[in-house]
C-alpha positions in Angstrom: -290.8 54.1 49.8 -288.0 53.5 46.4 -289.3 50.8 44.1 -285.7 49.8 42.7 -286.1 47.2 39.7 -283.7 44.1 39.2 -282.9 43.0 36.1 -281.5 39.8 37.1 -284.3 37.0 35.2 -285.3 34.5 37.5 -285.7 31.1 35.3 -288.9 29.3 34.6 -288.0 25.9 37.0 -287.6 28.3 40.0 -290.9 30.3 39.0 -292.6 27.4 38.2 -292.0 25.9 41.9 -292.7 28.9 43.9 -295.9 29.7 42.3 -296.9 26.0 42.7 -295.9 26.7 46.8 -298.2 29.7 46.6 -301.1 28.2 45.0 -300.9 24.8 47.9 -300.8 27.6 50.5 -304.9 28.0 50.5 -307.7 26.4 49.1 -309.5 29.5 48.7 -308.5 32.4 46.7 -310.5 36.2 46.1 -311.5 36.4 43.0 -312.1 40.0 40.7 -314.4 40.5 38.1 -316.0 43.6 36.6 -319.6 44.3 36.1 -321.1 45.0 33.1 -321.6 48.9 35.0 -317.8 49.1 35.6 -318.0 47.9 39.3 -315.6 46.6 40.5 -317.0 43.0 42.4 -314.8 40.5 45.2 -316.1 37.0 45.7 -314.3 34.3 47.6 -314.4 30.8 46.3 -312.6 27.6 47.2 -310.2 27.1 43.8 -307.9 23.8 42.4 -305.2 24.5 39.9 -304.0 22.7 37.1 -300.0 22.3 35.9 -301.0 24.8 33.4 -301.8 27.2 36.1 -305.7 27.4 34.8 -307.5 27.9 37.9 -310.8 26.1 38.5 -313.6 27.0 41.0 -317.6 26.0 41.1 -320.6 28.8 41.4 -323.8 29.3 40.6 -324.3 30.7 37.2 -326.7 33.5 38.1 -324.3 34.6 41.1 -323.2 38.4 40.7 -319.4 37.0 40.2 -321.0 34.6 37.4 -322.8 37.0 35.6 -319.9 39.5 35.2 -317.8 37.1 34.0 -320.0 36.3 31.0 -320.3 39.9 30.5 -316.6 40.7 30.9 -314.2 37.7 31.0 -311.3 39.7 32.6 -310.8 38.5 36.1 -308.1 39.0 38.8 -307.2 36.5 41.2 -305.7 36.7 44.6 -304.5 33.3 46.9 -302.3 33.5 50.4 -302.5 31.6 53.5 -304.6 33.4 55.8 -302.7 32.3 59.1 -299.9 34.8 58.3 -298.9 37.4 60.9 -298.6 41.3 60.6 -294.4 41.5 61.0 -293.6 38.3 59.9 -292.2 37.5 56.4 -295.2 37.2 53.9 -296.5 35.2 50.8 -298.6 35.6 48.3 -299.4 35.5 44.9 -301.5 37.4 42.4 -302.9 36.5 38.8 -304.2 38.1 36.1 -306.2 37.1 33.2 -309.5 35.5 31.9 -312.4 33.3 32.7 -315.6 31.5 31.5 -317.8 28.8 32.6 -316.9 25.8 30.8 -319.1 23.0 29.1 -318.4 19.9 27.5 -315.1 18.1 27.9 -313.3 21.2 29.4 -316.0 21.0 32.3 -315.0 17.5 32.8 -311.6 18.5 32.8 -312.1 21.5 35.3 -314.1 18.6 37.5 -311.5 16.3 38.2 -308.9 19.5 38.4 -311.2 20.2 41.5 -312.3 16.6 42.9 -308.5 15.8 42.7 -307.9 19.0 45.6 -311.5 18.3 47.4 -311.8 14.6 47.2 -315.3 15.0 48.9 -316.9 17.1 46.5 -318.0 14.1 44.6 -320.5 13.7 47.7 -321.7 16.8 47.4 -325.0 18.2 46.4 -323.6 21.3 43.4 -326.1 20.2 40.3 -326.7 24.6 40.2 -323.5 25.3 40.0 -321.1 25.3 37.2 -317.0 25.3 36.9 -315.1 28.2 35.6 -312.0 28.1 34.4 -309.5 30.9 34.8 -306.3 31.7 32.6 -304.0 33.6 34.0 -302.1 35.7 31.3 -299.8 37.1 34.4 -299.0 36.6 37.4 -296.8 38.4 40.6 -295.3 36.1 43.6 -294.4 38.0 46.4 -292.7 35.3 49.1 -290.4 36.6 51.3 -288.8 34.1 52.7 -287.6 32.3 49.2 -287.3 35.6 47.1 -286.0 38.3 49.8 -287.7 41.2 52.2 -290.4 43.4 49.5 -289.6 41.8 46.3 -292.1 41.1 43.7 -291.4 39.1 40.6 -293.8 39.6 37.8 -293.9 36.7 35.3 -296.4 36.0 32.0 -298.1 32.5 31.2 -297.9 31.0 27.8 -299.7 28.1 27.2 -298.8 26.8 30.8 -295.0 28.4 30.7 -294.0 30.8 33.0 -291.6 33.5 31.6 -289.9 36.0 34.4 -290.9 39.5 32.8 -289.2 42.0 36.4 -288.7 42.1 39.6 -289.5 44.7 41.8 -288.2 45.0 45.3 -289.9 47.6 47.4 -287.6 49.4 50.2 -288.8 50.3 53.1 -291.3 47.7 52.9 -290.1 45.4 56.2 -291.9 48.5 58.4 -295.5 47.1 56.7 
């Protein structure tokens, strides 16, 4: 399989929407973290985003997931639409960065991030678990159907900003 690399930018309004597409696709996302031990450690959690593209999920503090992320804030996250078919054009979206548990106002803020996605969550019984904020630094969309057949577009996040950094278009790729 040739990786060829474009160097035609993509601009930040286009970026913007498709990763916005990619984040409505699911409501849950796989999250990384690392463990104190260098393990590597998946956890899947239901997730709302912000328009800064801070991601925000609940969990109970002394959950594995929770416990490496105090230790080691560096966290990778992965969101796609489950539904999709082997064959088919494919979309997804990856996103690299940090996390924490939040307190304070930035809790408050990360709580009606997520009630605004899960309206019933208010009714819910969560008073173990905490929110966590993640901020991506990067991310890569990968949508075939808007961006063409094995092409990958890297862009970085500044303060909420999406800057297109390369695309990468994989040949060979449409055999999966």
């Amino acid at each position: 399989m040739a990786i060829e690399r474009s160097l035609r930018p993509i601009g930040r309004v286009r970026l913007a929407r498709l990763a916005r597409g990619l984040l409505d696709a699911s409501t849950l996302c796989a999250i990384a973290t690392v463990s104190p031990g260098c393990r590597a450690h998946g956890n899947t959690a239901y997730f709302a985003w912000s328009d800064r593209f801070d991601l925000v999920w609940l969990s109970e503090p002394h959950a594995k997931h929770s416990s490496n992320v105090r230790a080691r804030a560096t966290v990778a996250v992965a969101v796609y639409d489950s539904n999709q078919s082997w064959g088919k054009p494919d979309r997804g979206i990856q996103l690299f960065g940090t996390a924490r548990e939040v307190v304070g106002s930035a809790a408050r803020d990360a709580e009606r991030t997520y009630a605004k996605r899960f309206p019933g969550y208010r009714e819910s019984q969560f008073s173990a678990y905490r929110f966590y904020r993640f901020r991506p630094r990067r991310l890569k969309l990968f949508d075939e159907r808007a961006l063409g057949t094995g092409v990958f577009v890297t862009a970085s996040v500044t303060r909420g900003r999406l800057a297109w950094t390369r695309t990468e278009i994989y040949h060979g790729s449409s055999e999966h």
